[in-house]
N, C-alpha and C positions, 0 to 999 in steps of 0.2 A: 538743407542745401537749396531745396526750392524756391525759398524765401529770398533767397537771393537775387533771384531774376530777376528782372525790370523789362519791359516790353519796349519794342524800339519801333518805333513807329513809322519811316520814311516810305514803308508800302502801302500805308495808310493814305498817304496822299501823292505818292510817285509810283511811278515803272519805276520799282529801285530790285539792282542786285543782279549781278552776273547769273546766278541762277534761278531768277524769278522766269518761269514763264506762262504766270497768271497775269499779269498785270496786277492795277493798283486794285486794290482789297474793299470787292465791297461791301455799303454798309450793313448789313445784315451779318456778315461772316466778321466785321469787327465787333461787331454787338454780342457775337456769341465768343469769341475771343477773351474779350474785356468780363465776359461772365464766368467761362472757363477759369480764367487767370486770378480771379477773385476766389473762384473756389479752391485753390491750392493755394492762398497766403500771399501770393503777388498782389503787390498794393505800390507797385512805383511803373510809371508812366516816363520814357523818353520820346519828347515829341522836339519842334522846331521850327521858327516863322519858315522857313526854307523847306520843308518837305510840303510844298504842293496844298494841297488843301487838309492839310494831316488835322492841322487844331481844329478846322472847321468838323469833321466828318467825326471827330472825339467827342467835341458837345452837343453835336446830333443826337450821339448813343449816351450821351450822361455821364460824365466823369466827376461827380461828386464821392468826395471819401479818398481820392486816389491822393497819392503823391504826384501831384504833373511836376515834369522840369521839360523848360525848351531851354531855345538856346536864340541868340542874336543873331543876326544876320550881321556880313563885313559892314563896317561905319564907313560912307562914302566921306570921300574928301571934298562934298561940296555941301554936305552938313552945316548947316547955321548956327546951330544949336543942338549940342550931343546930348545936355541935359535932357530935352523937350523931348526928341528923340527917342531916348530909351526909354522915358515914361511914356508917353504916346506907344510906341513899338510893343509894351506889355499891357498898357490899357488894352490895347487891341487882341491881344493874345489871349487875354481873361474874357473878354469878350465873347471871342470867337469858341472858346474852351468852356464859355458860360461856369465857371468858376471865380471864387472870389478872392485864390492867392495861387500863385506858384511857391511851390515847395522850390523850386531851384530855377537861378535864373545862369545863362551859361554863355559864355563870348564862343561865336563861333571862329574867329581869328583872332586869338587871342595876342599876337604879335602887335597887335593894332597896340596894347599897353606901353609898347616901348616908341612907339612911334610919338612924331610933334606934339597930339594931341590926347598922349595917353593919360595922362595925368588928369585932364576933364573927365575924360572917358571911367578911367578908374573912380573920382569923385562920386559921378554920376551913378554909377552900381552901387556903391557905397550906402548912397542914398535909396536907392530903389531897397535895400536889405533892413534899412529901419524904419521902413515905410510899413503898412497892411498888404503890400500888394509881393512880396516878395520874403522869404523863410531865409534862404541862404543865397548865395552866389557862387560863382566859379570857371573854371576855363574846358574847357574840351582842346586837349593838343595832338600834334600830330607827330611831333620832331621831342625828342629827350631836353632840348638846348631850350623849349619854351617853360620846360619847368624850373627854372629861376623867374619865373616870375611869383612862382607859389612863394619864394624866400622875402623877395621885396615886395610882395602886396601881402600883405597875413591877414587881409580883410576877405580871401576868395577861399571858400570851403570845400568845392566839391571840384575833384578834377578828374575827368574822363579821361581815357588813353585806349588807343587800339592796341590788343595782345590777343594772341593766340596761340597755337603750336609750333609754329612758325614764324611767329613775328615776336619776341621775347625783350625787345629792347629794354621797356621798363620795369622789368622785372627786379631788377634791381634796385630801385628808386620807390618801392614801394613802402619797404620799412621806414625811411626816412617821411614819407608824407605822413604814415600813421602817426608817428613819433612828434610831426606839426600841427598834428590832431585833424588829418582833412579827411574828407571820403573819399576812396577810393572808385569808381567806377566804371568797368572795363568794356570796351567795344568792339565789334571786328572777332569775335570770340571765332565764327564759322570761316573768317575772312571773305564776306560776300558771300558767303555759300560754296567758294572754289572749294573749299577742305571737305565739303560734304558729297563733290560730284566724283562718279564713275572715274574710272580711266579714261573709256570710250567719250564720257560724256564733257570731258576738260576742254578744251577751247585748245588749238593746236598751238596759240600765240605762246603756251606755259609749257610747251614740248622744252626748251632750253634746261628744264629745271628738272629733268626725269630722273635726272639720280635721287633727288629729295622725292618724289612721288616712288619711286622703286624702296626706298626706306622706309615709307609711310606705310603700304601696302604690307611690307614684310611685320612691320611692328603690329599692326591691325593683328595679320594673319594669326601671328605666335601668339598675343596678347587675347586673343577671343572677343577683342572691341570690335564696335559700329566705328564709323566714321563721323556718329552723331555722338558717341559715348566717350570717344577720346578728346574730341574736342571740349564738349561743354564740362566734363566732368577734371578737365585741366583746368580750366580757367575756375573754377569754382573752389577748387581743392586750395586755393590760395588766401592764409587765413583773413589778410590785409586787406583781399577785394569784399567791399562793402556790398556792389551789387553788379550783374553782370547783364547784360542788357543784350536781348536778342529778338530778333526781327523777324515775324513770322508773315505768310500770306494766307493762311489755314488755320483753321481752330485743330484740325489732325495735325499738321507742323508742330504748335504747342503742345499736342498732346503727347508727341512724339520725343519733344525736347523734356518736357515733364517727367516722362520713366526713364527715358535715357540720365538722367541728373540722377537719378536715387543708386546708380551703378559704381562703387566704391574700389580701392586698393587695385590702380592702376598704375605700373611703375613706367614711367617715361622714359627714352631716353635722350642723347641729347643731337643727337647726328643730322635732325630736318630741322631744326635750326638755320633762320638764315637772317640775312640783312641787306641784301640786294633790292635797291628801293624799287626796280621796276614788278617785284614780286608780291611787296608786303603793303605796296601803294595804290588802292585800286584807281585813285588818282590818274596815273600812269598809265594805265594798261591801255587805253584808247591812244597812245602813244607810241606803238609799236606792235610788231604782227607778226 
């Protein structure tokens, strides 16, 4: 189950995450990270031209052997040339990664494909995948409604999606990708860390939703799980997800998330379920108090 993880890297180069309060992770502590995570069979890397100096502070510490996948920044509309673009955009990213391919190149707005100039845009990944500089492509979504685009492009392989104990939208939709032959890739597994904090420790802005935290609490209690064991060992337990990608600031964090994985026959159930988007969007949350 180990094997499964994939390292998410945005504290690598940001203040990312509701419940970070280390700040961004330094180099030394990714270094021992990236060593850690090697010795238990992790060999895949999520990074991003968008987390901050993430790619830079990766090829500091040496990421040869990994599997790196980032992902694209939105395509402005004043782009001259998308082709040039994306190849420049990943020239730069192998650069900075000191690496000679990405295993996965990823749209970080993937909507962009439906838009005037997706079809270039589309071309242009196309190109980047039968190139040296590029293994596979694919989308990172956010919404269920952007997965029609997996049907009408079948050139994009790998698609991310946020899922967790609480946010289960896609859960459904999973059979059907395997079935289009793509990888699966799950995100948001902790939900920012909210699913791993205290009571005391939750931010008052997610008081509205105490009946789902009064449920969570009770399921913990009866079921003899962490808050660390029910999470990751949910998303895991899913045969479809190819690999589940989580974001640590500590090499104890990973080491933490490592035995918590090996903890098996957990029976859920279904009642903290939700789909209230100011909950499941950490998007959002700066949006309301």
């Amino acid at each position: 189950m180990i094997d499964k993880l994939a390292l998410g890297t945005a504290q690598f180069g940001l203040n990312y995450g509701i419940a970070n309060n280390k700040g961004q992770v330094k180099l030394s502590e990714i270094d021992c990270i990236l060593n850690y995570a090697n010795s238990q069979g992790i060999n895949t890397i999520d990074t991003a031209i968008a987390y901050g100096d993430s790619e830079a502070q990766l090829g500091k510490v040496g990421i040869n052997g990994w599997r790196v996948i980032s992902k694209l920044p939105p395509l402005s509309n004043q782009c001259p040339n998308i082709r040039q673009w994306v190849y420049q955009s990943v020239e730069a990213s192998l650069e900075r990664l000191k690496i000679p391919c990405l295993y996965g190149l990823l749209l970080h707005k993937p909507n962009q494909l439906n838009e005037d100039r997706g079809a270039e845009l589309y071309e242009a990944l196309t190109e980047m995948e039968s190139s040296s500089m590029v293994e596979q492509t694919g989308i990172s979504v956010y919404e269920t409604d952007e997965l029609s685009l997996i049907d009408e492009l079948t050139g994009l392989s790998i698609v991310q999606v946020p899922f967790n104990l609480i946010d289960t939208r896609f859960e459904n939709f999973f059979k059907k990708l395997k079935e289009n032959g793509n990888q699966v890739h799950v995100r948001s597994a902790f939900l920012q860390g909210l699913l791993l904090m205290e009571r005391e420790e939750r931010p008052k802005k997610f008081s509205r939703w105490e009946s789902i935290w009064d449920s969570y609490e009770e399921f913990l209690k009866q079921s003899g799980t962490t808050r660390l064991e029910a999470c990751i060992n949910y998303v895991l337990s899913f045969i479809e997800v190819d690999n589940v990608i989580v974001g640590v600031d500590s090499l104890e964090q990973l080491k933490e998330i490592c035995a918590a994985a090996d903890k098996k026959n957990i029976v859920y159930p279904d009642f903290f379920k939700n789909q209230d988007a100011e909950l499941i969007n950490p998007a959002l949350w700066s949006t309301f108090e």
